[in-house]
C-alpha positions as CSV (number, residue, x, y, z in Angstrom):
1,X,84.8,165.5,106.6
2,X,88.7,164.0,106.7
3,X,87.8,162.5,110.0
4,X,84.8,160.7,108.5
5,X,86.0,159.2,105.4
6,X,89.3,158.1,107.8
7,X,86.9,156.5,109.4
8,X,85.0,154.9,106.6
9,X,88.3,153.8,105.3
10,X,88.9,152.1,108.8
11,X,85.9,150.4,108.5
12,X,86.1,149.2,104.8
13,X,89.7,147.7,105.4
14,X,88.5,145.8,108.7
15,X,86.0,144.9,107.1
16,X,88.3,143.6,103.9
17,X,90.4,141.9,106.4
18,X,87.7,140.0,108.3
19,X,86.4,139.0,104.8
20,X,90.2,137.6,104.3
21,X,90.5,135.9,107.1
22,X,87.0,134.4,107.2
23,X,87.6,133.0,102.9
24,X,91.3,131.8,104.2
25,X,89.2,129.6,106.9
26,X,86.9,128.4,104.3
27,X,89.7,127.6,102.3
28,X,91.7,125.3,104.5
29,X,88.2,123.2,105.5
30,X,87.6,122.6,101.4
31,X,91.0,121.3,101.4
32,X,90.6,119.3,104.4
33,X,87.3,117.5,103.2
34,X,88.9,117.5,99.5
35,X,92.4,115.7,101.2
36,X,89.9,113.2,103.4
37,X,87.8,112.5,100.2
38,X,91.3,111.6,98.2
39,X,92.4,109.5,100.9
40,X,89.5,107.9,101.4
41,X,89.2,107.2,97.6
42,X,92.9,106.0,97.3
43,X,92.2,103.4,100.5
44,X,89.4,102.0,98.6
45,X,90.8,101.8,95.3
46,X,93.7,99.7,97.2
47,X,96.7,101.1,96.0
48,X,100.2,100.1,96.9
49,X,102.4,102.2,99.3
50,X,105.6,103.8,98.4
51,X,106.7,100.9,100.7
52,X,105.4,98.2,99.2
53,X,106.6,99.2,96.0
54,X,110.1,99.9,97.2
55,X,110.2,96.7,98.2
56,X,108.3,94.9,95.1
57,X,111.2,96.8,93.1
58,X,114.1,95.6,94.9
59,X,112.4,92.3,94.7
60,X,112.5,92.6,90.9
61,X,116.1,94.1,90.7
62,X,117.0,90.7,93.0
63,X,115.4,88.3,90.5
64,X,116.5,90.1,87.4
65,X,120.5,89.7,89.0
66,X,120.1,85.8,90.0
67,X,118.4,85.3,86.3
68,X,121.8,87.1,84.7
69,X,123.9,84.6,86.9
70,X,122.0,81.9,86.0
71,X,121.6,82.6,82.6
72,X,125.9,82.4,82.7
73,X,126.0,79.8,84.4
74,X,123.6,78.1,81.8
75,X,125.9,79.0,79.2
76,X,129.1,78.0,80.9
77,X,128.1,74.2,81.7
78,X,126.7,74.3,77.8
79,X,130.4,75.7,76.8
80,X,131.8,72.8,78.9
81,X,129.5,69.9,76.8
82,X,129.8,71.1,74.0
83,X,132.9,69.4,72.1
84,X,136.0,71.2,71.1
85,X,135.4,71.1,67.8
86,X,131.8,73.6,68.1
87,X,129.3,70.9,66.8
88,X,126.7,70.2,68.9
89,X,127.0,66.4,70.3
90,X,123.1,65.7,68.9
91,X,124.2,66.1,65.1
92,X,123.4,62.8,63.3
């Protein structure tokens, strides 16, 4: 009777480890028609690339640096028209 239910023992864990591998292989197709689905959505929903944005961001860092210049220079040549004595020139 040991050598039978050995034997059935055998049998259930191939069996277990068939099952295993075969749900590990239905797995990893879900998640490759889930990860196609996704990508397909995200091409169609046009969204930007982490390259584009990199780039749209330095863009903005750029701008943002030649505004603060300007924006001192602004004030500078305002500084150098404005009289000595603080009052705007336009004062009636």
């Amino acid at each position: 009777m040991t050598q039978s239910s050995n034997r059935i023992f055998d049998e259930l864990a191939r069996f277990a480890t068939d099952a295993a591998g075969a749900a590990q292989g239905v797995r990893r197709e879900v998640e490759s028609v889930v990860r196609s689905q996704f990508e397909r959505l995200i091409k169609d929903m046009d969204v930007a690339t982490r390259e584009e944005v990199e780039v749209l961001r330095e863009m903005v860092i750029a701008a943002r640096e030649e505004n603060e210049r300007l924006e001192a220079r602004v004030k500078e040549l305002e500084a150098k028209l404005t009289p000595a004595g603080g009052t705007s020139a336009a004062a009636p």
